[in-house]
C-alpha positions, 0 to 999 in steps of 0.5 A: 172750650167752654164757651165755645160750647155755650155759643153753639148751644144759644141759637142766633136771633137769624136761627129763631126767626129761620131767616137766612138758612141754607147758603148765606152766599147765595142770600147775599149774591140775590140782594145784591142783583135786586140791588142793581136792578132797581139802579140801572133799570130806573136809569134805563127807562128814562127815554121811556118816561119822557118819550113824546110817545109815552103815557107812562112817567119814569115813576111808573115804571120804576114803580111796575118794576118795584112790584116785579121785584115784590111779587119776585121775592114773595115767590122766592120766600114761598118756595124757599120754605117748600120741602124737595119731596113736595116739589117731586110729587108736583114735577108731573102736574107742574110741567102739564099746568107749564105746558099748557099755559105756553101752548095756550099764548099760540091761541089766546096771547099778545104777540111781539115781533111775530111772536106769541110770548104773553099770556095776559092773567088778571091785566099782567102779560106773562110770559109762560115759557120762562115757567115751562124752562124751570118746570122741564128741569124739575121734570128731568131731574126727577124722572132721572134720579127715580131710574138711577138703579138701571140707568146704565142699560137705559136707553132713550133713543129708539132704532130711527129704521121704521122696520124695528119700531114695533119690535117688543125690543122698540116698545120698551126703549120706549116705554122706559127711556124715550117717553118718561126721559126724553119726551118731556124735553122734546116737547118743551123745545118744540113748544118754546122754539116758535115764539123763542128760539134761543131759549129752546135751545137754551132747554135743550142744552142744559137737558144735555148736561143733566142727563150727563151728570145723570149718568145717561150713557154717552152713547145715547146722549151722542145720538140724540146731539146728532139727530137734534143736529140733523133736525136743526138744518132741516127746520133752517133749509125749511125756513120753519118756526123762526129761523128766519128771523135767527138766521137774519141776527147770525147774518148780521153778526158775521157781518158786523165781525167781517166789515168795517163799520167805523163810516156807517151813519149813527142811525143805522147802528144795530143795536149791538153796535151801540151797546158796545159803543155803550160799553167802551164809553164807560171804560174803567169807572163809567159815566155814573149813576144815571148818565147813560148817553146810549140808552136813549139810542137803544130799543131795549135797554131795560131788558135785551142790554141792560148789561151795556147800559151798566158797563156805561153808568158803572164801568168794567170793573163793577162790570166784572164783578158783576159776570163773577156773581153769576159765575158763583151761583153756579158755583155755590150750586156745585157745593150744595150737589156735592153736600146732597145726599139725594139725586133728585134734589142735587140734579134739580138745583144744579140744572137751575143754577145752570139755567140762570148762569149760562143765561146770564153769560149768553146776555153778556157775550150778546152785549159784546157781540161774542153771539148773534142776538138772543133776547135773552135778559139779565137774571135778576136785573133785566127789566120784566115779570116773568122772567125775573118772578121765575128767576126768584121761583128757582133761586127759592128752590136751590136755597130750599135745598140748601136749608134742608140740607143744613137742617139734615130734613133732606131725605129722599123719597122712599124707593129712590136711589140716594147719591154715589 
């Protein structure tokens, strides 16, 4: 006993330096990923660096990548030592600065298949939408934890009927529920929407389950799926934002399901058919590192299929693993929530545990053709700054929360409600 005392009072050399607090877990699961990215996107990017087309040498772009994932974990390192009552004073000034900058690409930024996504600042091209995904759940997680006391009798949605709406009765739904709650999420979703359509309703969904796990009435959250329901036939009947190009991924998806494909010519394969032409070739242990036949037949391998192109180098069982780490975030995520003592902190990183694990299953089950085509990529993995430097802002934050609440410093701000 006495030694065992002893051992606990001589802090470890990790616990002098604060290097590794909060969840060891989720430490190594991000080394991990960053592990694999550096592997297969230098495999992917060859047919890039040799392409008679190409500038830019296979080295150039594992060196771009290298700064990605540089640039990634300082971001990670910064806001893993930010304390939660900072990130709620800044959920408002950070959601607007988020907002703006992905208004800002309709007007000033690069455009990719008929579609405003980047946003060029001091000659990179970011992607701000990524930001606003992560900016939108900081914002809903703290204007529904600072409502917890009356969130029961909250409404969010107003009487549609025109007669009501300057009733004292509307004005107040309003005011309490529908602008500070509900507002923030619209916007986002009509802003993503035209460049990205999977990833607004991507914000959407997840919105919905916080507001659930945020003890929004189910009533309310009934009403909204509806009306969002009825919104969505009328933007695909009207042919707006990119619905055109959505319902052309989901026709072609019914088909590839409906018709046999196996006389088609090999040069008008989608690319979701090569994928899993990828996919099936790697069977159980795969070709090998670096031995992709298919990604030089794909159009983004380092990106939109990255996890074909692993499942052909590496095989299903790596493949597999793989699909169990994403699964665990949001499990290691679940264990830090239920150790919170602080709404606010909890709803944040679980919404972000969310967000990078239902992103990373929508990539797979793209890969598989389980769903149309998303574009959506492989957290950590997939080859691309903005995503992977706001992946590792949201990864900081979660382990923010869980160094504090190893630590004991979580503690809510002053007039918010802590967890039942």
């Amino acid at each position: 006993m006495e030694e065992q005392q002893r051992q606990k009072e001589i802090p470890s050399i990790l616990t002098k330096v604060n290097i590794l607090s909060g969840d060891k877990v989720l430490w190594v699961i991000i080394f991990i990923l960053f592990v694999v990215s550096v592997l297969v996107v230098y495999s992917s990017v060859a047919k890039m660096g040799y392409s008679p087309f190409g500038q830019r040498t296979t080295a150039d772009y594992l060196r771009s990548h290298f700064i990605s994932i540089i640039m990634s974990v300082t971001a990670l390192l910064a806001t893993y030592h930010i304390s939660c009552r900072f990130y709620r004073r800044m959920a408002t000034p950070f959601y607007i600065i988020s907002l703006l900058l992905t208004v800002a690409v309709y007007f000033v930024g690069s455009q990719t298949n008929d579609a405003a996504r980047w946003l060029p600042i001091f000659g990179f091209r970011f992607q701000p939408s990524e930001l606003l995904k992560v900016a939108t759940i900081l914002m809903l997680a703290q204007q529904l934890s600072a409502r917890q006391l009356k969130i029961r009798e909250l409404r969010i949605i107003p009487i549609l009927n025109p007669k009501f709406w300057f009733s004292e009765e509307q004005k107040r739904i309003l005011r309490t529920g529908t602008i500070p709650v509900l507002m923030p999420v619209i916007v986002s979703c009509a802003v993503i929407f035209p460049a990205h359509t999977s990833s607004a309703v991507l914000v959407f969904a997840i919105s919905i389950v916080m507001m659930f796990i945020g003890r929004v009435r189910v009533r309310e959250i009934v009403k909204l799926l509806l009306i969002a329901g009825a919104f969505g036939c009328l933007l695909v009947l009207g042919n707006l934002g990119r619905t055109e190009t959505a319902s052309g991924r989901v026709s072609t998806w019914v088909h590839l399901w409906t018709n046999d494909q196996s006389d088609k010519p090999i040069g008008e394969l989608t690319d979701t058919e090569r994928s899993m032409i990828a996919i099936h070739d790697g069977g159980i242990i795969g070709r090998g590192a670096g031995r992709s036949v298919m990604r030089a037949r794909i159009t983004h391998p380092e990106s939109d299929y990255i996890f074909a192109l692993f499942v052909e180098e590496y095989g299903i069982i790596l493949a597999f693993f793989l699909i169990l780490l994403y699964i665990w975030i949001f499990f290691r995520a679940i264990r830090i929530f239920e150790q919170c003592e602080w709404l606010f902190a909890g709803l944040l990183e679980l919404g972000l545990a969310l967000l990078i694990t239902v992103q990373a299953l929508l990539h797979v089950m793209v890969s598989i053709n389980f769903l149309p085509e998303t574009g959506q990529n492989l957290p950590l993995i997939s080859h691309g700054g903005s995503s992977m430097l706001c992946t590792a802002i949201a990864f900081g934050i979660i382990l923010s929360i869980s160094r504090q609440i190893e630590k004991e410093t979580l503690v809510p701000a002053r007039n918010e409600s802590m967890m039942e």
